[in-house]
C-alpha positions as CSV (number, residue, x, y, z in Angstrom):
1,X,47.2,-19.8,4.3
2,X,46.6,-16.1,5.4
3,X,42.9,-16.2,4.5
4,X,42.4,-19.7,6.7
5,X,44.1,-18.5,9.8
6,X,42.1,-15.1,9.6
7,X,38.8,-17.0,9.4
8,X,39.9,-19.5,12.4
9,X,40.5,-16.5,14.0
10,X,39.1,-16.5,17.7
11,X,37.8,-13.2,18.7
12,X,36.0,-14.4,22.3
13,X,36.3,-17.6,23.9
14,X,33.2,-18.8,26.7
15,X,32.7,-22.2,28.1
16,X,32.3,-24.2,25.0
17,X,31.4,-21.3,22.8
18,X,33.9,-19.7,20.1
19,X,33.8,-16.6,18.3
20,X,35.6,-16.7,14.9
21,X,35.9,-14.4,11.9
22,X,34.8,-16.7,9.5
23,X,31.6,-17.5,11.5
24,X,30.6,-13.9,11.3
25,X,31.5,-13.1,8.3
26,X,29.3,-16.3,6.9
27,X,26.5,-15.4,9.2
28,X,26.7,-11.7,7.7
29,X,26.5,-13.6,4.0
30,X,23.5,-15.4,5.0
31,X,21.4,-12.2,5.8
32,X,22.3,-10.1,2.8
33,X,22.0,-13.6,0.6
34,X,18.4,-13.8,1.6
35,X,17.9,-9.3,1.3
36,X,18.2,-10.6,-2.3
37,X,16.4,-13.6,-2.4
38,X,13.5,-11.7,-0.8
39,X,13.8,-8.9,-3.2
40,X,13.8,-11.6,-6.0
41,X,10.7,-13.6,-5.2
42,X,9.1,-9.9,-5.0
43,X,9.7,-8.9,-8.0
44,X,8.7,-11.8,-9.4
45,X,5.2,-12.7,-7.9
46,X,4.2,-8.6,-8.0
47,X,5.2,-7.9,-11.3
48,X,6.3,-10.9,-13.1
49,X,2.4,-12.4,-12.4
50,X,0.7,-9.9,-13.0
51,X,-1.0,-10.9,-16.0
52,X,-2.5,-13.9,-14.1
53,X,-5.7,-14.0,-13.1
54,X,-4.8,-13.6,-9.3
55,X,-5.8,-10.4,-7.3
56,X,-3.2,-7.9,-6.3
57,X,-4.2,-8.1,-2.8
58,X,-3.5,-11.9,-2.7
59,X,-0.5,-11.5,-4.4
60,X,0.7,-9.3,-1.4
61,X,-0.6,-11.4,0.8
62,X,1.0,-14.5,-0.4
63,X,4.8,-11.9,-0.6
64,X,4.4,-11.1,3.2
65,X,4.5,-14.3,4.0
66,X,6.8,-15.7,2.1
67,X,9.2,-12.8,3.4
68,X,8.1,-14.1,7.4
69,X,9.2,-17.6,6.4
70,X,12.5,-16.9,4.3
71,X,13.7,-14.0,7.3
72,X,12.9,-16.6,10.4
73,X,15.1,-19.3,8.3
74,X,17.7,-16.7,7.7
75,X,17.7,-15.6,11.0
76,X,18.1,-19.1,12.5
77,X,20.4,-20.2,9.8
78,X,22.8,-16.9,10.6
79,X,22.4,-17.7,14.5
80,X,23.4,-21.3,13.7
81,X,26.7,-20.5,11.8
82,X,27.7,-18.4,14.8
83,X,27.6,-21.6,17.1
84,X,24.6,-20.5,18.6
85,X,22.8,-23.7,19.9
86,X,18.9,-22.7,19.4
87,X,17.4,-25.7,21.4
88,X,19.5,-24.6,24.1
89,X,18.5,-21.0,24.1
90,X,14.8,-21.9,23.3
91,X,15.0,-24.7,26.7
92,X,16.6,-21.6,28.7
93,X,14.0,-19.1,28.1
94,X,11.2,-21.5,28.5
95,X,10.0,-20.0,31.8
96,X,10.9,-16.5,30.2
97,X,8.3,-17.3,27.1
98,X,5.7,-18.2,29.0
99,X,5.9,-15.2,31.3
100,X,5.9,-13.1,28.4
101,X,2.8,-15.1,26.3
102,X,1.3,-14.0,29.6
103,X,1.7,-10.6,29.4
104,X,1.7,-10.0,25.7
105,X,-2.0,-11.9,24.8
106,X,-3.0,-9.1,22.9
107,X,-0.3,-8.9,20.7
108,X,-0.2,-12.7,20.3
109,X,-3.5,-12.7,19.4
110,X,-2.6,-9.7,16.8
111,X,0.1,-11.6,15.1
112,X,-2.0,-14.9,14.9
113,X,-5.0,-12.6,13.5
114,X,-2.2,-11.2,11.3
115,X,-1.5,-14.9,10.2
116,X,-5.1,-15.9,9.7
117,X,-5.5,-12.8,7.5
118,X,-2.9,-13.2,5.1
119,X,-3.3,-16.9,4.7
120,X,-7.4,-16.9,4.3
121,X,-7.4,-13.6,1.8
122,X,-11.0,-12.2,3.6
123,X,-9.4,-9.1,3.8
124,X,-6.7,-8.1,1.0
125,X,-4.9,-4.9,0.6
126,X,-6.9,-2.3,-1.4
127,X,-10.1,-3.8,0.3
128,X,-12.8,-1.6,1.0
129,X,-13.9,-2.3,4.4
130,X,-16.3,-1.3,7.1
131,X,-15.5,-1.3,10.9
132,X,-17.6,0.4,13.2
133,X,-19.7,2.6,10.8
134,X,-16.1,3.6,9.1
135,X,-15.4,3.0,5.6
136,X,-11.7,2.4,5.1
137,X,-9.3,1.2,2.4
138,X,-6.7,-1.3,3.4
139,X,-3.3,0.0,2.5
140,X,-1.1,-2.1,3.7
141,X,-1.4,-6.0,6.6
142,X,1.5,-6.7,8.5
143,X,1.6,-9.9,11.1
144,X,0.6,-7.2,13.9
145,X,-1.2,-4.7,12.5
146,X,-2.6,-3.1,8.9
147,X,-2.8,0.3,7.6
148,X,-6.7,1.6,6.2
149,X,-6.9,5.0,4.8
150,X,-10.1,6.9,5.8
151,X,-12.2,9.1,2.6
152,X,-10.3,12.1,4.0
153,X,-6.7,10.0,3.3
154,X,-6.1,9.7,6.8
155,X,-3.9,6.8,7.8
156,X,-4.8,4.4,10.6
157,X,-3.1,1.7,11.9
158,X,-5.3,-0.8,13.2
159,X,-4.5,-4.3,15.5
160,X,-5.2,-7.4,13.6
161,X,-7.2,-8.6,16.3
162,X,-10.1,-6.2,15.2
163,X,-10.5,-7.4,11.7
164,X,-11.4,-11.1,13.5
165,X,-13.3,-10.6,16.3
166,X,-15.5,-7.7,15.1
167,X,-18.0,-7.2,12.4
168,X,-16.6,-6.6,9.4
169,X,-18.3,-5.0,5.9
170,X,-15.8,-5.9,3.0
171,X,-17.8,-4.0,0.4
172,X,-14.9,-5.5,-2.2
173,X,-15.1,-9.1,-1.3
174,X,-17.3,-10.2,-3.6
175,X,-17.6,-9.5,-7.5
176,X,-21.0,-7.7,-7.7
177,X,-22.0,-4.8,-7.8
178,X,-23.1,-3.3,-4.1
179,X,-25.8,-1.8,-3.2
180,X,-26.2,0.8,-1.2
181,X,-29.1,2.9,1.2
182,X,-28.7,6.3,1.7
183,X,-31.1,8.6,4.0
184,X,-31.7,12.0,2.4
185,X,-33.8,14.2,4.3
186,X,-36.3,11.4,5.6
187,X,-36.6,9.9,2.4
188,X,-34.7,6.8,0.9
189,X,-32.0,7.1,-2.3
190,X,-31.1,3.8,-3.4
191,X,-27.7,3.4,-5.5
192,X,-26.1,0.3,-6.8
């Protein structure tokens, strides 16, 4: 009887909204629950698959967003078990939102491009990749941004944004080998 009376515990009461013990300690459960799960599924599509014929890059891709999805559900799911009513919050900050999708295009656009990225696979991690007369190797794509490594193994971190809207060489996209032209000294070296 100890165990039920310390979970219906109320630690803050205001208007209709209750904070209990057991609330928190179930919304805790429900993050580090899905710190496993995530870990899980990781392990298993990096590692487990690896002797299918998919790419690494997709496989990364396809982990990155399967982490987005299972952390917003966690994150709601925790929220909910607190007593937290989302439609109310969401209604409440309407005018807040659109204030801020306002001010923040850029980085919408950055975390859609990020979206658009992962999903469509143009551009995978370990890529090699051209952007304004810069050859770069993608290291790592996030929702906002990705990490490319220059030749001299410096680390960039570029907005999402640029790998949609601007030209683009991936010189790994394709299967073939690539060709390329070289000027030496006013003549022309050819190398596939």
């Amino acid at each position: 009887m100890a165990i039920k009376e310390l979970f219906d515990y109320e630690l803050f009461h205001f208007n209709d909204f209750s904070f209990r013990v057991g609330s928190i300690i179930l919304s805790i459960s429900v993050i580090i629950i899905n710190v496993f799960i995530v870990k899980i599924i990781s392990r298993l599509i990096l590692k487990r698959f690896k002797t299918k014929a998919a790419e690494y890059g997709h496989r990364v891709a396809l982990v990155q967003l399967i982490k987005y999805v299972l952390w917003t559900l966690a994150i709601v799911l925790s929220l909910q078990t607190l007593g937290l009513n989302l439609t109310f919050l969401i209604a409440s900050s309407a005018a807040l939102l659109v204030g801020l999708g306002l001010g923040m295009q850029i980085i919408f656009k950055d975390f859609l491009s990020g979206i658009i990225l992962l999903v469509e696979g143009s551009i995978k991690v370990d890529d090699i990749v051209e952007i304004n007369e810069q050859v770069l190797k993608v290291k790592k794509i996030s929702l906002r941004t990705s990490e490319v490594m220059t030749r001299d193994d410096n680390i960039f971190i570029i907005p999402n944004h640029k790998f949609t809207e601007e030209n683009v060489i991936n010189w790994t996209y394709n299967a073939s080998p690539t060709r390329f032209f070289i000027d030496v000294g006013g003549g022309l070296f050819i190398r596939s």
